[in-house]
C-alpha positions in Angstrom: -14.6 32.0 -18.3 -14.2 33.5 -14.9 -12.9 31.0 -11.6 -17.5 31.9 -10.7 -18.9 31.1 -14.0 -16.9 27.7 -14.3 -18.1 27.0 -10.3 -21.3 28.0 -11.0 -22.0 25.9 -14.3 -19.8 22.5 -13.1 -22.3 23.2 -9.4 -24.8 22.4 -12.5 -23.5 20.0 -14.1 -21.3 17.9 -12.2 -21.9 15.0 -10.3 -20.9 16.4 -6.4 -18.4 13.8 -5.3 -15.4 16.3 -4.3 -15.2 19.0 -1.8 -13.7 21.4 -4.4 -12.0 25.2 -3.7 -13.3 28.3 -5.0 -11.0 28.4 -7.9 -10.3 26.3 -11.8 -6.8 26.0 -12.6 -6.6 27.2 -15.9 -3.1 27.0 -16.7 0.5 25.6 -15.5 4.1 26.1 -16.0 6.8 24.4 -14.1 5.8 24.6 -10.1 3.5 27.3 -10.9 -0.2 27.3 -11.8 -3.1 30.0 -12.7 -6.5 29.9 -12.3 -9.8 31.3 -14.1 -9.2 34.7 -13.1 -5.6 34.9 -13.2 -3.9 34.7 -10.2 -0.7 32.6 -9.6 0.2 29.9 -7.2 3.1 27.7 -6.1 1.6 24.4 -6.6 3.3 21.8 -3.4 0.0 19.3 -4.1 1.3 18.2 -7.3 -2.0 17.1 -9.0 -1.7 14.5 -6.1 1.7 13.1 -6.3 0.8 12.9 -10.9 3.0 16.3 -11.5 6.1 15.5 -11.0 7.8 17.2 -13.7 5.9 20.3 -12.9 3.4 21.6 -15.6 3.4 21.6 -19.1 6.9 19.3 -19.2 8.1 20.3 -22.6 9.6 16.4 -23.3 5.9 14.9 -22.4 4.2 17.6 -24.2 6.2 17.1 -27.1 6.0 13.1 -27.1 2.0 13.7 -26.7 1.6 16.2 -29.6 4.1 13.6 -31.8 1.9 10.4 -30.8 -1.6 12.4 -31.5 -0.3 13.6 -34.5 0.2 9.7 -35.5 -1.9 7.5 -33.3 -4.0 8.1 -30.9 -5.6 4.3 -29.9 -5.2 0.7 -31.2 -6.2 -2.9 -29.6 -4.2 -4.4 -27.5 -4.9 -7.5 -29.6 -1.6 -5.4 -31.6 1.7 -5.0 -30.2 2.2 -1.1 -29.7 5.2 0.4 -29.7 5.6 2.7 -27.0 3.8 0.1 -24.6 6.6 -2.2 -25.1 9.6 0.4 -24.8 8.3 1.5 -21.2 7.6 -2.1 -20.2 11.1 -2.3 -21.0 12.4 1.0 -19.2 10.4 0.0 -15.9 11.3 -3.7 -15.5 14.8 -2.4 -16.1 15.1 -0.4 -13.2 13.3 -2.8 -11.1 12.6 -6.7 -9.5 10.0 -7.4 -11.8 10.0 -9.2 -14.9 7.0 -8.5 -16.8 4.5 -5.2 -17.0 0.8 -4.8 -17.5 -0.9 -1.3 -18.5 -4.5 -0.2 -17.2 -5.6 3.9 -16.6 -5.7 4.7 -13.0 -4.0 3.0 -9.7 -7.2 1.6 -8.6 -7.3 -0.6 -11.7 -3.3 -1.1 -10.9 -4.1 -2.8 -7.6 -7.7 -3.8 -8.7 -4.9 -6.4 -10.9 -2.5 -6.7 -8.3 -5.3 -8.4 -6.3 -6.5 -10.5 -9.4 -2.8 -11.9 -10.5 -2.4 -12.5 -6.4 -5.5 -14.7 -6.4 -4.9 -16.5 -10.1 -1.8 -17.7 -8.9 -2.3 -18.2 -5.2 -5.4 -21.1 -7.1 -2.9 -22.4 -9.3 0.4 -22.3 -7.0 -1.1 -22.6 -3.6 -4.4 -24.1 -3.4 -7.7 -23.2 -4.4 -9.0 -21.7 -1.3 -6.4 -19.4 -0.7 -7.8 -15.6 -1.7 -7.4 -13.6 0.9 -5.4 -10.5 1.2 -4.2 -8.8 4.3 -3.8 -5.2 4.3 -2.6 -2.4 6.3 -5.2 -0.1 8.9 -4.5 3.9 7.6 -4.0 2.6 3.7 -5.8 3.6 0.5 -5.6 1.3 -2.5 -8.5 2.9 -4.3 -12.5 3.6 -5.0 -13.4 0.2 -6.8 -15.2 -2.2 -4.5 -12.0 -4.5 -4.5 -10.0 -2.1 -3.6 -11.7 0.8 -1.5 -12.6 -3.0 0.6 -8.2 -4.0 1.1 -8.4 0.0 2.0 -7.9 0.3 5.8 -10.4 3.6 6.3 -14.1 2.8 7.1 -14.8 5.9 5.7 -14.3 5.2 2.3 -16.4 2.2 2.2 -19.3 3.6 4.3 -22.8 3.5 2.2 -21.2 0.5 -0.4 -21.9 -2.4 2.1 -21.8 -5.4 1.1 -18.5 -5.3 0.7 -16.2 -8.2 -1.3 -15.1 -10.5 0.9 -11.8 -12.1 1.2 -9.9 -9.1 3.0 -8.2 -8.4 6.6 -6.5 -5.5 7.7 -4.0 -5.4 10.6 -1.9 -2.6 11.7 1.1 -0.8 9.4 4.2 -1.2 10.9 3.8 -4.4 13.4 4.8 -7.4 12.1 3.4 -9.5 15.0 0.1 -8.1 14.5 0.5 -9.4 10.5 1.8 -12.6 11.4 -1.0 -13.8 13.6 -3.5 -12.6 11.2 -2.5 -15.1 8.6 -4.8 -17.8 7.8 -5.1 -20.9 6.2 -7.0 -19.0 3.2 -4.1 -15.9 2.9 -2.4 -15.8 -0.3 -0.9 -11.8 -0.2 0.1 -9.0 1.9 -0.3 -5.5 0.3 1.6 -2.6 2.0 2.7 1.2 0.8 5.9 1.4 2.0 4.6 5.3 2.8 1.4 5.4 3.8 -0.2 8.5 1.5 -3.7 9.0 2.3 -3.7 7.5 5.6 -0.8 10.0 7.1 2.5 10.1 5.3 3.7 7.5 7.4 6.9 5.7 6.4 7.9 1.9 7.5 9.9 1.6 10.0 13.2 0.8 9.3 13.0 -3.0 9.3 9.3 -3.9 9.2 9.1 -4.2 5.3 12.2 -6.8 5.4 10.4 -8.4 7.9 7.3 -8.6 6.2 9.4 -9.9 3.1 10.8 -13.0 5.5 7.6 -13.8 6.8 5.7 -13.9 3.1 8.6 -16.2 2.2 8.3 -18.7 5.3 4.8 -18.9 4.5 4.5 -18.6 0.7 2.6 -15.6 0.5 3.3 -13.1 -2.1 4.3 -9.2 -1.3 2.4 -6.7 -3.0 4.1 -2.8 -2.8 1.5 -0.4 -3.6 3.8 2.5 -5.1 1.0 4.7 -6.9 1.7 7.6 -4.8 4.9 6.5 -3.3 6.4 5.3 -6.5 8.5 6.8 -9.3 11.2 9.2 -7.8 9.0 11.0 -5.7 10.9 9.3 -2.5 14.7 10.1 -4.0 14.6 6.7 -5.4 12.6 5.2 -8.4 10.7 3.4 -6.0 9.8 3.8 -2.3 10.6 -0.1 -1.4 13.9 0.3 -2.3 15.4 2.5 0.6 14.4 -0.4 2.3 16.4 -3.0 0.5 13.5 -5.7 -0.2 11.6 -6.9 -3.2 7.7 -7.6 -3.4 6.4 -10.1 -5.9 3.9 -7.5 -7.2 4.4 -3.5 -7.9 1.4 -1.2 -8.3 2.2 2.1 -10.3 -0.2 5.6 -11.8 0.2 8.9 -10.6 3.6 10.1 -11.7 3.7 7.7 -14.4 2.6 9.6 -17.7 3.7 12.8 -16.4 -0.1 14.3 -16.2 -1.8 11.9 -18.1 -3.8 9.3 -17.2 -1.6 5.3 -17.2 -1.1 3.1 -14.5 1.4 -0.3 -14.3 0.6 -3.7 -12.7 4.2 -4.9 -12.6 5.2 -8.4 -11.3 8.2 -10.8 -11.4 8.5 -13.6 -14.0 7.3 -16.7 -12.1 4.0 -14.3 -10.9 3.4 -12.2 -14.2 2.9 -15.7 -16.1 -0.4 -16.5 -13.7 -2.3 -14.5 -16.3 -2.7 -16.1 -19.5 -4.9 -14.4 -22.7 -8.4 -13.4 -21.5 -7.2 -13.8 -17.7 -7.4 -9.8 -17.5 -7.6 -6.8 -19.6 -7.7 -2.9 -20.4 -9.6 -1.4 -23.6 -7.5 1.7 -23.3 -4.4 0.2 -21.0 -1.2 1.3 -22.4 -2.4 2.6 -25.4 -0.1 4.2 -27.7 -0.7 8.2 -26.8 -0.8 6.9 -23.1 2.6 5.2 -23.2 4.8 7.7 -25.4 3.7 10.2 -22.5 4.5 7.8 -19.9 7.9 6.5 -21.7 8.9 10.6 -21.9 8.1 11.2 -18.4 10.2 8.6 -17.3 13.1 8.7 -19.7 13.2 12.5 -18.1 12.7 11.3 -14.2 15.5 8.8 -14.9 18.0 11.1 -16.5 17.7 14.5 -16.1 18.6 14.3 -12.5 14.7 14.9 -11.2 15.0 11.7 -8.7 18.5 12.8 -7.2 16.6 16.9 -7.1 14.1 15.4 -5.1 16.1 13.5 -2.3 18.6 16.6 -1.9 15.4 19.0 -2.1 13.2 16.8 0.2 15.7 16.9 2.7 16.4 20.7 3.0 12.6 20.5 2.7 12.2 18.2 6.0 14.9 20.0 7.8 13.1 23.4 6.8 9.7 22.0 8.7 11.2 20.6 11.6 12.4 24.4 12.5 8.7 24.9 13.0 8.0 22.8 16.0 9.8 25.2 18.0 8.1 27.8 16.4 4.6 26.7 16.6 2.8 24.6 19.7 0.3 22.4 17.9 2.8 20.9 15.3 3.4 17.4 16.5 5.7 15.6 14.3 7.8 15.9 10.7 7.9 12.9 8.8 8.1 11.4 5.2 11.0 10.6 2.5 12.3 12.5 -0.4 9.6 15.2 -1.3 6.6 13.1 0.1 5.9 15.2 3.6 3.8 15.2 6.3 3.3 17.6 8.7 1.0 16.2 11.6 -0.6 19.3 13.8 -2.7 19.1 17.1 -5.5 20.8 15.7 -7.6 20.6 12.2 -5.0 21.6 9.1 -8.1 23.3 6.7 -8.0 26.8 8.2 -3.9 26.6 7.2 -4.7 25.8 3.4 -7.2 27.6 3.2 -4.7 30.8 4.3 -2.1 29.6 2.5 -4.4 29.7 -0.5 -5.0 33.2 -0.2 -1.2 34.0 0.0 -0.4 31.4 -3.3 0.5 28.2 -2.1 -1.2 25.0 -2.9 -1.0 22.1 -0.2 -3.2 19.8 1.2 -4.3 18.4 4.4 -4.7 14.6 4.8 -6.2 12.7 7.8 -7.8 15.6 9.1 -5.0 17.2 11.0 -1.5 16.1 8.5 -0.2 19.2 6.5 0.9 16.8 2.9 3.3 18.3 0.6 3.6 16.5 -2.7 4.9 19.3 -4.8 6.8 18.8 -8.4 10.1 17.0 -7.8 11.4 19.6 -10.0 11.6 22.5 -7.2 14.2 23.9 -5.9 15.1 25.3 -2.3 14.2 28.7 -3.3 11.0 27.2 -4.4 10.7 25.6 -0.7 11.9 29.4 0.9 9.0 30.5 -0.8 6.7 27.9 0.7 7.6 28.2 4.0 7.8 31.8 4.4 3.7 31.4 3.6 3.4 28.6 5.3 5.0 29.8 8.8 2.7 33.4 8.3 -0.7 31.2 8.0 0.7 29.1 10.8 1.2 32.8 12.8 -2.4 33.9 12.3 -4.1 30.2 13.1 -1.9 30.6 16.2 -2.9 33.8 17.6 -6.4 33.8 16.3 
């Protein structure tokens, strides 16, 4: 089938809840992708912060094949091999003590907000639920979570919403402090801001928020789902910034293209949940977690994480050279090879040309150029980029 013919039947078929491009990706290798009718692009979106390794990783397409080829799906009521490995590998190389596996970062945090509230009844008292969040974040579509998300525009049209969540602004600590209440029991943060901006803490206001959720016995919840997992130069984001939440939220990068998210917590926390408290039919299942335990085992020692802070950083410097070049770019900003590129004007008339020369990016917020590309690229792989990136910049400029 033709890029048309798929567009025309899934037009059809499919329920209409993205603004999609005129093209199917049909095929990926590496940074590079094809679509339906052939043509080749350097992908800097990523699959949305999930393709880290690139496409078509041979180490997670081999533990995938192996695991299929043995067993796809069991009960959790069974202890699964694989599961327990990468709970192992990812406590290891962070604060937390225990792991829990669902499908998607929604669910991640959907737990997060669950394990936050069964403890804060049993630990703190039984009317403290609420959860403060940031203004700019995004934690997910679910009611509980699209509701902690600070954008009106995702929850528009699902009123009522859940109650039992505040949001102050990211990156001002006396705004969170005076938003506690007597019924608080967590604050939930990205320690970059993804959807709402690439926006980084400031250095200082996550240990901050850290002291003040210890004065007043409130756990820390790190949403890392986009953040997470190398794509800063680190395994996780919160460590450049040399605090540790109570809570971790984790999917994208995690299985290496295929669908697994983590609800990771320290000891004390994690044992909140007792059996029945919460549950996933297809969390961590075994084909799930051999991909996931490749995809990390890879990230962790083939040098991917230390790539993507040297590459990230030529990257960075590479954008800044184009606020002299250009009038309406306003600000570089970001960590490791998650970049933003905030413009004066609208950013969708710059995809869509960079699109029609072969690269793949996004635009987030309406006017912030996003780069989430593999963390496998190199800086030939970012000469490329830019050199089609600075031309569509050009032609918006002079049009």
């Amino acid at each position: 089938m033709k890029n048309q013919e798929i567009i025309n039947m899934g037009q059809q078929y499919v329920m209409n809840t993205y603004g999609r491009l005129p093209m199917a990706l049909v095929k990926g290798e590496g940074p590079w992708v094809w679509d339906a009718d052939g043509r080749k692009y350097l992908d800097f979106v990523g699959g949305l912060a999930v393709n880290s390794l690139g496409h078509a990783h041979p180490k997670v397409a081999e533990a995938i094949c192996r695991q299929a080829a043995t067993l796809l799906h069991c009960s959790n009521i069974y202890w699964i091999e694989p599961q327990v490995k990468l709970a192992k590998l990812l406590v290891e190389n962070s604060c937390a003590g225990k792991a829990f596996f669902c499908n998607s970062g929604a669910e991640a945090n959907e737990g997060a907000i669950k394990l936050a509230r069964k403890y804060a009844k049993k630990n703190l008292g039984p009317n403290q639920y609420e959860v403060i969040s940031a203004t700019n974040s995004f934690h997910g579509r679910t009611l509980a979570t699209v509701t902690a998300t600070g954008q009106t525009k995702y929850q528009k049209g699902f009123e009522p919403l859940p109650p039992g969540f505040r949001h102050v602004p990211f990156n001002d600590l006396a705004a969170l402090e005076e938003s506690i209440g007597p019924q608080t029991c967590a604050v939930m943060l990205e320690p970059v801001q993804g959807e709402g901006g690439v926006i980084p803490a400031d250095p200082g206001y996550l240990a901050g928020v850290a002291q003040l959720c210890r004065d007043k016995g409130l756990l820390l919840i790190f949403d890392e789902v986009q953040c997470g997992l190398g794509r800063t130069g680190k395994f996780l984001a919160h460590q450049h910034y040399g605090v540790e939440p109570d809570i971790i939220t984790l999917a994208k990068a995690l299985g290496g293209g295929f669908p697994i998210g983590a609800l990771l917590a320290k000891e004390e926390v994690a044992g909140a949940f007792q059996p029945g408290d919460h549950a996933s039919t297809f969390g961590g299942n075994p084909l799930a977690t051999a991909a996931a335990l490749a995809a990390m085992e890879a990230l962790l020692q083939d040098g991917v994480q230390e790539n993507a802070a040297k590459v990230g950083q030529y990257f960075k410097e590479k954008l800044s050279g184009l606020t002299a070049k250009h009038s309406f770019v306003r600000e570089v900003r970001g960590l490791g090879l998650m970049l933003g590129l905030e413009l004066s004007i609208e950013g969708k008339d710059i995809v869509a040309k960079c699109l029609e020369q072969g690269l793949l990016i996004n635009c987030t917020n309406g006017n912030v150029l996003r780069f989430l590309p593999p963390l496998i690229i190199t800086e030939e792989d970012v000469d490329h980029a830019l050199a089609i990136l600075s031309g569509a910049m050009d032609e918006v400029q002079s049009a």
